[in-house]
Backbone as CSV, one residue per row, in Angstrom:
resi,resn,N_x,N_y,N_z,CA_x,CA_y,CA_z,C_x,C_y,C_z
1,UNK,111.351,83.731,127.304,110.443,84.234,126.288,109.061,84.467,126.886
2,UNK,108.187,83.702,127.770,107.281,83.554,128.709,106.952,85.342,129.385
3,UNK,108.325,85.075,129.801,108.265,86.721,130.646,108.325,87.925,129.747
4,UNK,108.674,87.815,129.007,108.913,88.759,127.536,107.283,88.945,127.832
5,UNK,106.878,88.518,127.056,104.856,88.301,127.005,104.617,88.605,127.810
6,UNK,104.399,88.337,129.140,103.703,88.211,130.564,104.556,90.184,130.512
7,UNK,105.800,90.406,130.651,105.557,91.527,131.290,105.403,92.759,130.339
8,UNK,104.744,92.578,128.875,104.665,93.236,127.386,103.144,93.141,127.098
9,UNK,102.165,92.284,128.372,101.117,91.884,127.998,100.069,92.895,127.258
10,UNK,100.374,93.955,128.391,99.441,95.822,128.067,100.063,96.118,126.706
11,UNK,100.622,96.149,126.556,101.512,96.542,124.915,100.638,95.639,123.830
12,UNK,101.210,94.162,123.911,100.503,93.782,122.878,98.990,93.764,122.665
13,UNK,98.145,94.076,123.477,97.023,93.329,123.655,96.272,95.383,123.088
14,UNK,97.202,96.607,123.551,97.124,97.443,122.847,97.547,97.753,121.274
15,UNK,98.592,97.269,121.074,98.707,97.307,119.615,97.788,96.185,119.036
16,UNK,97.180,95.176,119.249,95.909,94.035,118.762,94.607,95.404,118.529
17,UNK,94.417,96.078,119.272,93.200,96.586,119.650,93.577,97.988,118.053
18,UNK,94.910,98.228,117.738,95.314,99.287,116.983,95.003,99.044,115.987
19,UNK,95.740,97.398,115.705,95.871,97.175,114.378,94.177,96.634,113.761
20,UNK,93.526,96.380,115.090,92.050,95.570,114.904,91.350,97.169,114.149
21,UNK,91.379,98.739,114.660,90.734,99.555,114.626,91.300,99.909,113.128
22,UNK,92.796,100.153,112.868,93.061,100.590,111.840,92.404,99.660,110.482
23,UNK,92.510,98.697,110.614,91.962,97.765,109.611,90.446,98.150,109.756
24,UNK,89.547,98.247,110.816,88.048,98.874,110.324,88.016,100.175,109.899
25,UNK,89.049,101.223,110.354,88.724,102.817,109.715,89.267,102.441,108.056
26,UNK,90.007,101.502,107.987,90.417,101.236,106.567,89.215,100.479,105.445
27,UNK,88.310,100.115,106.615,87.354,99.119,105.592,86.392,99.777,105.505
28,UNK,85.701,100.888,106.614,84.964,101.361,106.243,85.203,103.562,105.325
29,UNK,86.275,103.678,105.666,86.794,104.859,104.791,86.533,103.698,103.160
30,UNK,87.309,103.035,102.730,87.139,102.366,101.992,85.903,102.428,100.885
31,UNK,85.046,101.852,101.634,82.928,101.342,101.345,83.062,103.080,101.291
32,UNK,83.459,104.240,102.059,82.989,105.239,101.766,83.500,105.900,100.392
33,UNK,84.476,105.497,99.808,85.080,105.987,98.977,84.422,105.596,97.788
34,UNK,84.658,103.913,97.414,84.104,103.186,96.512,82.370,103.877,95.955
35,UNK,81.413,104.271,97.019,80.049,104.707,97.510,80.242,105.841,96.677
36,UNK,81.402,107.219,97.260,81.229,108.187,96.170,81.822,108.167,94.937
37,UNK,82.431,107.411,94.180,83.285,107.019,93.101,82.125,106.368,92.491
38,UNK,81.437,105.482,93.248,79.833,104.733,92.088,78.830,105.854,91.894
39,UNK,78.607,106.638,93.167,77.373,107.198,92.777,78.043,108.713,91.784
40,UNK,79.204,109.313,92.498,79.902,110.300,90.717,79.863,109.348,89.873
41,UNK,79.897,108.375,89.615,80.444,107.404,88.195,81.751,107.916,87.599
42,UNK,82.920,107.816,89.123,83.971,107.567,88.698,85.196,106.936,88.418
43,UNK,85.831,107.183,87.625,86.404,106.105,87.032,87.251,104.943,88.353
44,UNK,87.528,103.379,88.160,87.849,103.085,88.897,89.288,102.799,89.457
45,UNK,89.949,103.368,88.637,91.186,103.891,88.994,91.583,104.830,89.453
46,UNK,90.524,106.281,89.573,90.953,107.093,89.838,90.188,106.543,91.948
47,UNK,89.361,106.063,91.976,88.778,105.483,93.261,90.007,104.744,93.838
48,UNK,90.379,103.882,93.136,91.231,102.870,93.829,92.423,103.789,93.977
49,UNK,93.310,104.813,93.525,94.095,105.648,93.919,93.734,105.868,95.277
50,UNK,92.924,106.800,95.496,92.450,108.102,96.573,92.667,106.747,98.173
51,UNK,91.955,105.172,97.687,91.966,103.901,98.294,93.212,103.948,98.892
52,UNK,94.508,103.959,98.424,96.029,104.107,98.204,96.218,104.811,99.194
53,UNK,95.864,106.535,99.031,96.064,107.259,99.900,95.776,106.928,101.380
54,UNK,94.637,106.994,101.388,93.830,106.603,102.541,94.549,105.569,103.397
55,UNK,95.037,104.242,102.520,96.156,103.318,103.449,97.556,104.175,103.812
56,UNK,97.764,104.705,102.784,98.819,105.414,103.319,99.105,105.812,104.633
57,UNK,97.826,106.876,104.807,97.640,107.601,105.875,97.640,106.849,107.183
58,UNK,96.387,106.014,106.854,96.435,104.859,108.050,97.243,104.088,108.721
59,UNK,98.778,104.137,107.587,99.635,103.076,107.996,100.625,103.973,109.061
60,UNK,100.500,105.322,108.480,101.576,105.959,109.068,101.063,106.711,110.601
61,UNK,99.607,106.404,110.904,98.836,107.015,112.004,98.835,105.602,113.072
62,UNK,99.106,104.332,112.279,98.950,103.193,113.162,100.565,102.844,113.356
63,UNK,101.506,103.326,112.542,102.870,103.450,112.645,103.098,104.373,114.487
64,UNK,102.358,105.548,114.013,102.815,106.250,115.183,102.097,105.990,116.556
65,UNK,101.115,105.928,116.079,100.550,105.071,117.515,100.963,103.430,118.167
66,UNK,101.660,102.995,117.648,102.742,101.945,118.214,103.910,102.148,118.413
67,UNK,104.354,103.141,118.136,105.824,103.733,118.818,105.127,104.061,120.425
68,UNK,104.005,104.832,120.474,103.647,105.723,121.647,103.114,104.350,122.747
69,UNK,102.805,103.485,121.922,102.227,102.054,123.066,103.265,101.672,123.446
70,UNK,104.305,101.211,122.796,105.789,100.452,123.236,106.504,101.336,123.821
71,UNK,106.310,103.036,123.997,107.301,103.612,124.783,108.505,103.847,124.274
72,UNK,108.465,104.144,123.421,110.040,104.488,122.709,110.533,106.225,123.060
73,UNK,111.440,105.980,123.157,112.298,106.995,124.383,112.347,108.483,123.262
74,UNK,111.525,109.308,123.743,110.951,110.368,123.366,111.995,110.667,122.796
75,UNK,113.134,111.110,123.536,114.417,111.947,123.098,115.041,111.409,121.780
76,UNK,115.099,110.256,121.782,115.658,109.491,120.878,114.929,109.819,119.075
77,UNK,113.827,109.394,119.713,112.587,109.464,118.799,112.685,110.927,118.070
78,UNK,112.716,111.401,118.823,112.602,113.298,118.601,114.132,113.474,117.536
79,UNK,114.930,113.097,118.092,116.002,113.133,117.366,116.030,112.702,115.862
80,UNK,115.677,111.286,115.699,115.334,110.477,114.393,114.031,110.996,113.582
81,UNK,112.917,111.471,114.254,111.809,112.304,113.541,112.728,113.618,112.823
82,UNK,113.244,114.628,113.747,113.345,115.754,113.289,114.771,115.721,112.215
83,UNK,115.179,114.221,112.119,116.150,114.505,110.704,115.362,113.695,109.794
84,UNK,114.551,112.639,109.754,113.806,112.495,108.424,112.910,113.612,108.057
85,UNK,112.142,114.292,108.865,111.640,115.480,108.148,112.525,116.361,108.120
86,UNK,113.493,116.779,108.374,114.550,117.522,107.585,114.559,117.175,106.371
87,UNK,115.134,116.071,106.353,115.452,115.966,104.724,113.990,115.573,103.759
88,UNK,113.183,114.939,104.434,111.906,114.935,103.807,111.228,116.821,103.584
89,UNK,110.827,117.356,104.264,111.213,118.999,103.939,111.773,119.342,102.443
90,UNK,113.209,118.982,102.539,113.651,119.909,101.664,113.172,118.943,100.430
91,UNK,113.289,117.318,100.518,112.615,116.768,99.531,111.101,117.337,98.661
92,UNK,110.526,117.583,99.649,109.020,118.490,99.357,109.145,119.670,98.890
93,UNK,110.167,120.657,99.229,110.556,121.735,98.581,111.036,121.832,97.176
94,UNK,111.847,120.959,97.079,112.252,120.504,95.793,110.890,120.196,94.763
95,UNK,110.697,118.933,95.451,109.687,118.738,94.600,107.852,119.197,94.958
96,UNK,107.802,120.841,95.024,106.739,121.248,95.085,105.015,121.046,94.512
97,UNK,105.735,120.756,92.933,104.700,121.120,91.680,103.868,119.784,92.012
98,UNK,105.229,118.278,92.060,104.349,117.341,92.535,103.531,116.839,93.615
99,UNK,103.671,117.626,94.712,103.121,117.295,95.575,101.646,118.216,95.763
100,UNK,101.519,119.724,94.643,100.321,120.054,94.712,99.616,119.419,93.421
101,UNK,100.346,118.586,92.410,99.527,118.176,91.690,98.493,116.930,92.748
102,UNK,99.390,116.079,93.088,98.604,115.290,93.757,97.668,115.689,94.694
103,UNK,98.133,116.704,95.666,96.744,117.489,96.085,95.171,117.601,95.357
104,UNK,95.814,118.132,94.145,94.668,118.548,93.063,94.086,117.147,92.627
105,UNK,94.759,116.489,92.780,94.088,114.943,92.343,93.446,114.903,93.211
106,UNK,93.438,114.804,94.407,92.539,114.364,95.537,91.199,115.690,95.336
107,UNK,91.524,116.203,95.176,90.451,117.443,95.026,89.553,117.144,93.754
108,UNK,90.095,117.242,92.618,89.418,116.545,91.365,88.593,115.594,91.906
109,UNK,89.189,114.587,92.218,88.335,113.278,92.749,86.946,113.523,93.371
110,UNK,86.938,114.118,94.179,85.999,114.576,95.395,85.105,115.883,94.533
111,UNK,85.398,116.642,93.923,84.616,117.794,93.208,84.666,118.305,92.056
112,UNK,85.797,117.434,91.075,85.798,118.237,90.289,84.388,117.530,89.060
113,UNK,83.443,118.740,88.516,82.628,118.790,87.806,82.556,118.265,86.335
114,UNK,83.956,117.444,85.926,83.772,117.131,84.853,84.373,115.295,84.582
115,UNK,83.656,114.923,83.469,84.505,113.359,83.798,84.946,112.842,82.588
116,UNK,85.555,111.838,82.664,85.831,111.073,81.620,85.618,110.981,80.408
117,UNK,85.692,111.309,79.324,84.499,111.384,78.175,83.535,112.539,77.616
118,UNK,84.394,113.673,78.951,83.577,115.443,78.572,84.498,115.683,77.854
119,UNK,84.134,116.829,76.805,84.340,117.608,76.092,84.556,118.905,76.832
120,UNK,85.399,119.666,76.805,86.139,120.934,77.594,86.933,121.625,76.976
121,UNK,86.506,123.128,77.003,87.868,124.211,76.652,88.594,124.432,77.678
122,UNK,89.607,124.457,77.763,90.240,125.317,78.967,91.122,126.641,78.864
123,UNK,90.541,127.342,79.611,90.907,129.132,79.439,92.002,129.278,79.380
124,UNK,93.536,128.761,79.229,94.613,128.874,79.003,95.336,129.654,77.779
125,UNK,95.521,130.844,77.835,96.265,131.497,76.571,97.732,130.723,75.971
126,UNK,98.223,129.519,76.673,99.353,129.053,76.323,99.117,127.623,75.498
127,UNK,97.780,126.971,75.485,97.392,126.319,74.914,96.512,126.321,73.896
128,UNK,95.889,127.898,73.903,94.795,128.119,72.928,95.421,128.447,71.378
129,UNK,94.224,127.831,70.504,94.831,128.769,68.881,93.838,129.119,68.345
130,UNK,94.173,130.370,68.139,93.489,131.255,67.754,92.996,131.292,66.118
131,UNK,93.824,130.997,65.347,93.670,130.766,64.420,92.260,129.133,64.109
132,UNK,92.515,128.014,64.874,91.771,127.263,64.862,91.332,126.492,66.087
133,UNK,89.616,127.656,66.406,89.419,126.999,67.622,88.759,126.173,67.929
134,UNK,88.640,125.203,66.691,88.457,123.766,67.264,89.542,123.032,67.901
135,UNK,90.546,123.669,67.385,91.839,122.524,68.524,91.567,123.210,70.277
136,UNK,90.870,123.802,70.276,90.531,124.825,72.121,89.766,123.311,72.679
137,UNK,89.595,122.516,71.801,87.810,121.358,72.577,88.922,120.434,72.814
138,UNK,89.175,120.181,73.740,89.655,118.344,74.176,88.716,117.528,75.087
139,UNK,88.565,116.156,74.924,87.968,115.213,75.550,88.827,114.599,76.251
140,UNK,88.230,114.659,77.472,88.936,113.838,78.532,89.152,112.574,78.406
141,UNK,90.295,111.681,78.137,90.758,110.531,78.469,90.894,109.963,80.120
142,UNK,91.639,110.615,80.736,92.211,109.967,81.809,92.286,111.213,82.764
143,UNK,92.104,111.056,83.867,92.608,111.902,84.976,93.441,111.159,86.016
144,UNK,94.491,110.984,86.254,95.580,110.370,86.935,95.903,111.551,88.304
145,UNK,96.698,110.937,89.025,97.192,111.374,90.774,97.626,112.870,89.889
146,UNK,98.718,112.780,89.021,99.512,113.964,88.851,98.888,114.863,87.537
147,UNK,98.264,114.581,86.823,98.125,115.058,85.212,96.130,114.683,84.454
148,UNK,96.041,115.411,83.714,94.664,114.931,82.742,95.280,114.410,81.407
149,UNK,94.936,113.604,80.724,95.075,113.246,78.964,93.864,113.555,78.433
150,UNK,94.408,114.747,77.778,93.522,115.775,77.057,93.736,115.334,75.580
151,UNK,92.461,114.950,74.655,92.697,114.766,73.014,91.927,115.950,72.447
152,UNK,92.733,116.161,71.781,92.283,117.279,70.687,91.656,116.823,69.714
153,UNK,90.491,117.363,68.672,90.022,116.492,67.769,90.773,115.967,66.468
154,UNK,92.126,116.765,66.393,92.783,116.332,65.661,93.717,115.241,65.991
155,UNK,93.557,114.221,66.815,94.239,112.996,67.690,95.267,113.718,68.780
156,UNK,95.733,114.853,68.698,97.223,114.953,69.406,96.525,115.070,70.842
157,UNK,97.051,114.409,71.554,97.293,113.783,73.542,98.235,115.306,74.024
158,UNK,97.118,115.636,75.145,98.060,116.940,75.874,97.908,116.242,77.203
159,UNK,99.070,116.179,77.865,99.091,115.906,79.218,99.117,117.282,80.120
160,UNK,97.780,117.355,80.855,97.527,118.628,81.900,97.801,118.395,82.971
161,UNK,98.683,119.239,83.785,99.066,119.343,85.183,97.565,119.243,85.765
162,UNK,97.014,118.383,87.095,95.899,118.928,87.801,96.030,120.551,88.443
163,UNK,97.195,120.323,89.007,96.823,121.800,89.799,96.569,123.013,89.019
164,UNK,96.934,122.647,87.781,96.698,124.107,86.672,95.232,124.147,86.256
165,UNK,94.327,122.588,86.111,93.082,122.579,85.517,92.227,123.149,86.809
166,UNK,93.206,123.166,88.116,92.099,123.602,89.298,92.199,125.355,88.941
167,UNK,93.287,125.986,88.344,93.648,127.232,88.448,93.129,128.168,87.234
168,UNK,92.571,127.209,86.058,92.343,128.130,85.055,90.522,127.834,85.019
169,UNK,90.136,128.572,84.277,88.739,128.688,83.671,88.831,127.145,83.234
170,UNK,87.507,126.574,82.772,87.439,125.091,82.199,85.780,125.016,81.994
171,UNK,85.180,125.220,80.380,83.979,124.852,79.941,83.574,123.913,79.392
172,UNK,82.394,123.557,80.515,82.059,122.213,79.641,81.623,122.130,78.779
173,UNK,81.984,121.942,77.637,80.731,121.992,75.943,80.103,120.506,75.651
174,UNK,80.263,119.416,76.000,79.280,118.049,76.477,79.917,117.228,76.806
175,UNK,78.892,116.587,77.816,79.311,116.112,78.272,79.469,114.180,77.690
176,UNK,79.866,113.467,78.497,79.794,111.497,77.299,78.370,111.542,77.593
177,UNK,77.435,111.977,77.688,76.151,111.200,77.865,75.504,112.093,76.988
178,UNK,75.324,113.254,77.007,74.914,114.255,75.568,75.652,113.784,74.377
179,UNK,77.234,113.330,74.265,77.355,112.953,73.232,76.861,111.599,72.649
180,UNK,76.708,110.808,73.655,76.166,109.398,73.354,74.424,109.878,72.762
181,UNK,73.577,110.753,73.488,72.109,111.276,72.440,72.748,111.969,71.608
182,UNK,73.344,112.504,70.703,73.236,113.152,69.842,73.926,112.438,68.303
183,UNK,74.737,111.248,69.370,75.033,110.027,68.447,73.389,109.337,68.134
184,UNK,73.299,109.097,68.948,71.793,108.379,69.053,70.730,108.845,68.378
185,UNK,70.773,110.330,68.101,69.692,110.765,67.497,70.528,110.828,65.748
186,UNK,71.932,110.970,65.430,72.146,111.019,64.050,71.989,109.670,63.737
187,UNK,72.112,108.508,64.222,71.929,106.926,63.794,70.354,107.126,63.438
């Protein structure tokens, strides 16, 4: 077991140095995330998601960079890569819609202009009525990885694809802090 160690020493003492780095790009991506999630004032679930991602990424970049320290036999490797992304591929193909909703989540997160507690039309002819366009105003509940929870003022909950709220028109008519003064000024 001695010699195991002694002749693995460069290996481990490189994967120490991997797992030491991945854990700081993780702590400080992290502080960076949390930083723009406080100063947008956004919600903290939708922060601690994007958090999620970010390990994700990290795990699978500190995954591959310890195959490449230990030397694992290219050919082999090459072989076992190019059939999980095979079938991961067609998995993604399949399931397209979800994988650009979550895109759009990450995008929302980072830019999108409206939050929690706004009031919004959205330019959609498949959701609009014409007949009564106060049901056009929903307030944002929730923005999640895949979807928005949109309330209408008549209570009914619309669940919105993100990638569609990135694709259509979307006006803000007020936002929670105009509505909180205008509460403030009818009291």
């Amino acid at each position: 077991m001695e010699e195991f160690f002694a002749n693995h020493r460069n290996e481990f003492l490189y994967s120490l140095v991997t797992l030491i780095l991945v854990l700081i790009l993780k702590f400080v991506f992290t502080k960076a995330v949390r930083k723009v999630g406080k100063l947008g004032e956004l919600n903290p679930v939708r922060t601690n998601l994007i958090i999620k991602y970010i390990s994700i990424g990290l795990t699978i970049i500190a995954l591959a960079a310890l195959t490449l320290i230990w030397g694992v036999n290219y050919k082999d490797l090459g072989i076992l890569l190019s059939s999980v992304f095979a079938v991961i591929g067609v998995a993604l193909f399949a399931q397209w819609s979800i994988l650009s909703n979550v895109t759009a989540g990450v995008i929302i997160f980072f830019s999108f202009p409206f939050k929690i507690g706004n009031t919004i039309r959205i330019l959609d002819k498949e959701i609009l009525t014409p007949d009564n366009p106060q049901n056009d105003e929903f307030l944002i509940e929730d923005i999640k990885a895949f979807h928005m929870h949109l309330r209408r003022h008549n209570g009914e909950i619309l669940t919105y694809p993100n990638n569609l709220i990135l694709q259509k028109g979307v006006i803000l008519i007020a936002t929670y802090k105009d509505e909180d003064l205008v509460a403030d000024a009818i009291d």
